[in-house]
N, C-alpha and C positions, 0 to 999 in steps of 0.2 A: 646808838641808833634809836631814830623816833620811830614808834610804830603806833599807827591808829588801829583801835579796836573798836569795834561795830555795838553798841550798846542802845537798845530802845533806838529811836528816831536818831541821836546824837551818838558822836563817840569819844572813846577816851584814848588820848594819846599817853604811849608809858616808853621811858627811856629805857634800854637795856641797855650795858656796857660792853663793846664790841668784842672785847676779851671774854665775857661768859655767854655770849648770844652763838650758838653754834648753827640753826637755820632758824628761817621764817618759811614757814607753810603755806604757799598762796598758790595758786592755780597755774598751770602752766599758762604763758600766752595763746590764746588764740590768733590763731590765722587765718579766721573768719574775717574780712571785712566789710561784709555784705550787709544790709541793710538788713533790721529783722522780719518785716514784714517779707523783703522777699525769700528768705530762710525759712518760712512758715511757709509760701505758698509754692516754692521750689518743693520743699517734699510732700505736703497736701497731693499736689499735682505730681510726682512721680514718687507714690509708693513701695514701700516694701514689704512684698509675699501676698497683695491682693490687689484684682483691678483697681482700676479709679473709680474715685464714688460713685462716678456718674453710671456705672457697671453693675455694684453693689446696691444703691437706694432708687427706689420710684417714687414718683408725685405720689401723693396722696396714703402714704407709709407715716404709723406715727412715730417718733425720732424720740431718743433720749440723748442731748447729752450732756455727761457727766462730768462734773470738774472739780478743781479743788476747794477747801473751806478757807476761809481767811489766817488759818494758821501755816498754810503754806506761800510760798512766794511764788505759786506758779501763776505766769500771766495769762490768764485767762482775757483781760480786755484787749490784747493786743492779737493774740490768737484767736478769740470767736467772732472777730470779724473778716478774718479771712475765711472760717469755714464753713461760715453763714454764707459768706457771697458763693462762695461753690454752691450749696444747696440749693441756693437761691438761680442758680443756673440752671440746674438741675430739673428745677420746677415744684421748689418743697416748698409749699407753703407755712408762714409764719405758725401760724395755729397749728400748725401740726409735731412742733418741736417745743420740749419742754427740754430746760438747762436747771437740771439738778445738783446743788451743790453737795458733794461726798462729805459728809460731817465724818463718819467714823466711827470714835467713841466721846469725839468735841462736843462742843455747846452749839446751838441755833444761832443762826444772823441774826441780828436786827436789818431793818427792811434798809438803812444807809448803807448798812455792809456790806447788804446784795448790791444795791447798787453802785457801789466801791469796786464793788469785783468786777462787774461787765460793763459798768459802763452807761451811763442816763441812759441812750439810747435803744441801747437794745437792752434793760430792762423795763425799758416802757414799748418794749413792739413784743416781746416773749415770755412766756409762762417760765419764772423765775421759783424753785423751790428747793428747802432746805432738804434732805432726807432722812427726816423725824416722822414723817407719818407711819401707814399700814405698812406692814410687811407680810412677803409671800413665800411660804414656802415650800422650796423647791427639790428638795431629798438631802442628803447626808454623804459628806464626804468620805472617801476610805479611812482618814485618819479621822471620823468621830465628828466632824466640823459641819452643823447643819447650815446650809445653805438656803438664807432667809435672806430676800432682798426689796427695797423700798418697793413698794406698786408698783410707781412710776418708771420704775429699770424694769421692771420684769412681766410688765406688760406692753413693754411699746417692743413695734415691732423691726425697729433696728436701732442699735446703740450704739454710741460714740464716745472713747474715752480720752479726757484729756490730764493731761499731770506733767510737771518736771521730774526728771533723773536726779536722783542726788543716792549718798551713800545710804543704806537703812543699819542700826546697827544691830537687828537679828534677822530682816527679810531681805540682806543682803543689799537691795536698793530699792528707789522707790519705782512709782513710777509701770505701766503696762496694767496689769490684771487687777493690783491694788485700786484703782478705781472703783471697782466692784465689793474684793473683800481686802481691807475692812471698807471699804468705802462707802459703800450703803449699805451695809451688813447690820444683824443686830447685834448687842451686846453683847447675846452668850453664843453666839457667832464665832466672834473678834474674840472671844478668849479662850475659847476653844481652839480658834487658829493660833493663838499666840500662846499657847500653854507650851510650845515645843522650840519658844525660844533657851531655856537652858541648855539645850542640845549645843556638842561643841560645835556643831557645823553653822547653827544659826549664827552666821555671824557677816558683820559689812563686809560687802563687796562678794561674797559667796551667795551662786546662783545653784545650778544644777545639783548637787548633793545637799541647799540647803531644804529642810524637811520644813518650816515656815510658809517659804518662796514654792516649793511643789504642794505642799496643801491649797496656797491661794489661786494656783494656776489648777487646782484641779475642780474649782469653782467653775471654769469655763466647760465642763462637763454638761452643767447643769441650765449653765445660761451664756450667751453665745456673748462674744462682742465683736461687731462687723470692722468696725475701725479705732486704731489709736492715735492721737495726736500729742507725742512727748517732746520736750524741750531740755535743751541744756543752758544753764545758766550760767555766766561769767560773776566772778562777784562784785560787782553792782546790777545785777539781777539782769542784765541784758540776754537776750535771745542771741546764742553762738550757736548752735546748734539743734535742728529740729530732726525727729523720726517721724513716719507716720506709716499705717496700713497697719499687718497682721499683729497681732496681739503679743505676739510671743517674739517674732522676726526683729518686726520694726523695734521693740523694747530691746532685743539682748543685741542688737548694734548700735541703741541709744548707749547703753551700758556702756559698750567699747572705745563709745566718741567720749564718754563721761573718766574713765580711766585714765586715757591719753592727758585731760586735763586734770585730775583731782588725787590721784594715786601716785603720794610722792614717797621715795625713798628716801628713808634719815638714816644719817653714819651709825647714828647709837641713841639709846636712851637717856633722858636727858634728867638731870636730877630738879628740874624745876621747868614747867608747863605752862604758861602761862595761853589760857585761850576765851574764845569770843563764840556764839555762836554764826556770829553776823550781823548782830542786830536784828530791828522790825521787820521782819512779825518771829522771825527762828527765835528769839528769847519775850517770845509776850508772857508765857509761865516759866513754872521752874518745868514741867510734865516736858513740855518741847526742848528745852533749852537744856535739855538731858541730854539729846542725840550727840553735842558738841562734848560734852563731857567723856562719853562715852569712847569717842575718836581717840578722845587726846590721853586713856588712857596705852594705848599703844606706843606712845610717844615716850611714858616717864619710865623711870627704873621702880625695882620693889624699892619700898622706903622712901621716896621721892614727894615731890609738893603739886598740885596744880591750881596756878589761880583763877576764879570760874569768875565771869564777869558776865553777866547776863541780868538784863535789867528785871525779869518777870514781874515789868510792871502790873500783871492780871493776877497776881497770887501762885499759889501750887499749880492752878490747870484744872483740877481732876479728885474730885471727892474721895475717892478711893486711894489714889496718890499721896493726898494729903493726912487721909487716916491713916495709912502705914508708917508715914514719915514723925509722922506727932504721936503714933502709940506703940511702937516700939521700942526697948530701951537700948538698944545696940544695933549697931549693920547686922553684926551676924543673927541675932534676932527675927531679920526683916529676911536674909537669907534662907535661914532653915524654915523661916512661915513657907516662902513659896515653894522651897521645894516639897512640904507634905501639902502645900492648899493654893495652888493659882489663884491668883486672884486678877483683872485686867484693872491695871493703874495701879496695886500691888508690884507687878513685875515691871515698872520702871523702879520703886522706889528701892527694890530689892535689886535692880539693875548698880543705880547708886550706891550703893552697900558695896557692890562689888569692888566699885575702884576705890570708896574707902577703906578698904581691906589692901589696898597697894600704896595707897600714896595719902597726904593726907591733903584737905579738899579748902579752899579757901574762897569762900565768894563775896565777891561785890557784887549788890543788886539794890534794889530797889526795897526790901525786904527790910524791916525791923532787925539788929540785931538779935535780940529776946528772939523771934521768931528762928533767925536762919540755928544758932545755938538750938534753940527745940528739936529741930531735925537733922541736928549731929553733926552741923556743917560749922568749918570755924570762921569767922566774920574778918573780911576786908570792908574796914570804913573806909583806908584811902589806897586803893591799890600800888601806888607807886611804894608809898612805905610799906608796904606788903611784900613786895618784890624785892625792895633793897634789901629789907630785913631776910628772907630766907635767901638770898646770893651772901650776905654774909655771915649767916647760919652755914649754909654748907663749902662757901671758905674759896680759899684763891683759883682753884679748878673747878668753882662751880657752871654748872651748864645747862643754858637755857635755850628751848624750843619755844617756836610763839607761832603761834595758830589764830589769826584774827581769823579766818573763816571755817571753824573747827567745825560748825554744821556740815561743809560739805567735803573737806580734805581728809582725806584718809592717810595717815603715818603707814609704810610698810619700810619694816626691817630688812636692811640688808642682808 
C-alpha cells in the first residue's frame, strides 16, 4: 500500500507491504457536507450556553479578538469574516476591534504573516497585533500560576476567542480557554502552568481531572471571555465542524465532535510507527512537530521503532528547546533535569526523552544529519530504506502502524 505523508508544503509517499501494514490512522469521514462558511455562521448564530452576540456586545464596547499564531492551522481568514459581519450588524465599529494574535511562548509575525493569517482586507480596515507587548497583571492562580495578560486582552472590554480543536498531549486538547493562557500569557505564566504537565493525568484527550487543562480554565477567574469561536478540522484543514458561545460549554462539545473523528482504536501495539505530523505549518520546528511524535508513542510496543518525518524546515523552534536537546548527554539526562528544574521548552525536550526511552526515534527532516545525531535522534536520509530496513530487522511478523496525520489522531488501546 502507497501512503502519502504530509511533509513541509510537499509530501512523501512510502510503500508499506500489506502483510506488515496492520492500520493506517486517518480521521473518521465526516458527514459534514455543508459548506464551511455556513458551518461557521450556523453556530455563530445559534450558540452554545450564551445569547447571541447581539445580547452579549454593544456598539461602542472595545473588542479583543484573539486568534491563533501561524504555527497553528487554525483558519482564521475564513472565520473572521464571518464574525466581523455579525458585529458589524451589531453596530461595532471597525476601530473599535483589535485581532490579537496568541503567540504563547512562539516568535512574532512578520507584517506578511499577519496578513497571511486574515487576509489583505481586513488587515488593512483592523488593528492587527502580535501579543508581545505590555502585560497586566491580574492575581495568581490556586495552583501558583500568575495570571498576566497582553494589555490589549485585558483591557478591552469584551473578548472573543478563536482556535481549532485538536488533541494537546499534556492540556488534553486544544482549543477554548487556551486562547488566553498560554495564549497571551507571559513566559513565566506558561511555565508555571505547564510545570504540572509530568502529572499522569496531564495527558491527550483528558479533560476534567486534567490539572494543566483546570489551572488554565481557572485563568477565567480572573478575566472573563464573552465568546468562543472553535473549529474542527478534517485533514486537509477544511472547516467540518464549528462550536461557538460559552467558553467552557461550546469547547467541551467541540471536544466531543473532535473524538468522534480523531480517537481511533488499534488492535495492538505495533513494532514499527511510522508518522507525519501533517505537514505545513504542524512540522515548521522540531518544538511543534513534537505533538505528533508524542501521539504515536501510544501506538509502538516497549522496544519498538518510529519513523518521525517532519520537515522543521525553521530549525528547533524554541531556544530553550534547543539548549536542552544539544546539552544534554542522554534522554534520561533531559528527564531527571526536569523533574528537579522545569524548565518551558525544556519540558518538550524532556517530553522527547520520553518516548526515546520506549522506542527508538528515526527522523527524516530537513535538518543536517550532524545536527539530528546532536540531539540523540537517529537519521533517516531516505525514509523508504528506513522502513524497509527496520520490517526486516524485526522479521516476517513485523507490524506496522502509519499515522500520516499524527498531529491530530490519537491511538487508544483496545
Amino acid at each position: 500500500m502507497k501512503i502519502p505523508f504530509g511533509f513541509g508544503k510537499t509530501s512523501i509517499e512510502l510503500e508499506i507491504p500489506d502483510q506488515h501494514l496492520i492500520q493506517v490512522l486517518e480521521p473518521a469521514a465526516s458527514e459534514q457536507q455543508r459548506d464551511e462558511t455556513e458551518i461557521v455562521h450556523t453556530s455563530i448564530t445559534n450558540p452554545i450556553g450564551t445569547p447571541e452576540l447581539k445580547k452579549i456586545i454593544r456598539p461602542g464596547e472595545k473588542i479583543a479578538i484573539i486568534t491563533s499564531d501561524i504555527t497553528r492551522p487554525m483558519p482564521s481568514k475564513k472565520v473572521l469574516p464571518i464574525l466581523l459581519d455579525e458585529l458589524g450588524k451589531i453596530g461595532v465599529a471597525d476601530e473599535d476591534i483589535v485581532i490579537v494574535f496568541a503567540l504563547g511562548n512562539h516568535r512574532g509575525h512578520t507584517r506578511e504573516e499577519q496578513t497571511a493569517l486574515v487576509g489583505e482586507e481586513i488587515f488593512a480596515c483592523y488593528a492587527c497585533v502580535d501579543s508581545n507587548g505590555a502585560m497586566v497583571h491580574l492575581g495568581m492562580t490556586a495552583n501558583g500560576t500568575p495570571v498576566d495578560i497582553f494589555d490589549r486582552v485585558a483591557d478591552a472590554q469584551r473578548r472573543i476567542c478563536l482556535g481549532n480543536i485538536e488533541y494537546h498531549y499534556f492540556a488534553g486538547y486544544s482549543g477554548g480557554a487556551k486562547a488566553i493562557m498560554p495564549g497571551v500569557s507571559t513566559r513565566e505564566a506558561i511555565q508555571a502552568n505547564h510545570r504540572r504537565m509530568t502529572d499522569v493525568s496531564a495527558a491527550a484527550g483528558k479533560l476534567d481531572s486534567n490539572p494543566v487543562r483546570m489551572d488554565i480554565e481557572s485563568v477565567l477567574e480572573y478575566i472573563s471571555v464573552d465568546f468562543i469561536v472553535n473549529v474542527v478540522l478534517d485533514e486537509h484543514k477544511r472547516i467540518v465542524g464549528c462550536v461557538a458561545g460559552d467558553v467552557i460549554k461550546a469547547h467541551r462539545q467541540g471536544c466531543r465532535m473532535l473524538d468522534e473523528m480523531y480517537g481511533i482504536k488499534i488492535p495492538q501495539q505495533a513494532d514499527i510507527v511510522v508518522v507525519s505530523p501533517g505537514g505545513f505549518p504542524k512540522d515548521i520546528d522540531l518544538y511543534q512537530s513534537q505533538k505528533a511524535l508524542d501521539n504515536a508513542k501510544h501506538a509502538v510496543r516497549e522496544g519498538g521503532s518510529i519513523l518521525w518525518l517532519a520537515s522543521a524546515s525553521e530549525g528547533l523552534g524554541e531556544k530553550h528547546f534547543e539548549e536542552w536537546m544539544l546539552t544534554h548527554d542522554s534522554p534520561a539526562a533531559m528527564i531527571e533535569h526536569i523533574q528537579n528544574d522545569f524548565v518551558l521548552g525544556g519540558h518538550k525536550a524532556a517530553a522527547i526523552a520520553l518516548v526515546m526511552q520506549k522506542a527508538d526515534i528515526f527522523l527524516h527532516s530537513d535538518l543536517t544529519a550532524d545536527f539530528v545525531r546532536r540531539i540523540h535522534l537517529r537519521v533517516s536520509e531516505d525514509p523508504q530504506q528506513t522502513l524497509d530496513a527496520l520490517i526486516a530487522q524485526y522479521g516476517d511478523q513485523a507490524a506496522v502502524i502509519a499515522m500520516p496525520f499524527g498531529g491530530a489522531t490519537l491511538p487508544l488501546n483496545q
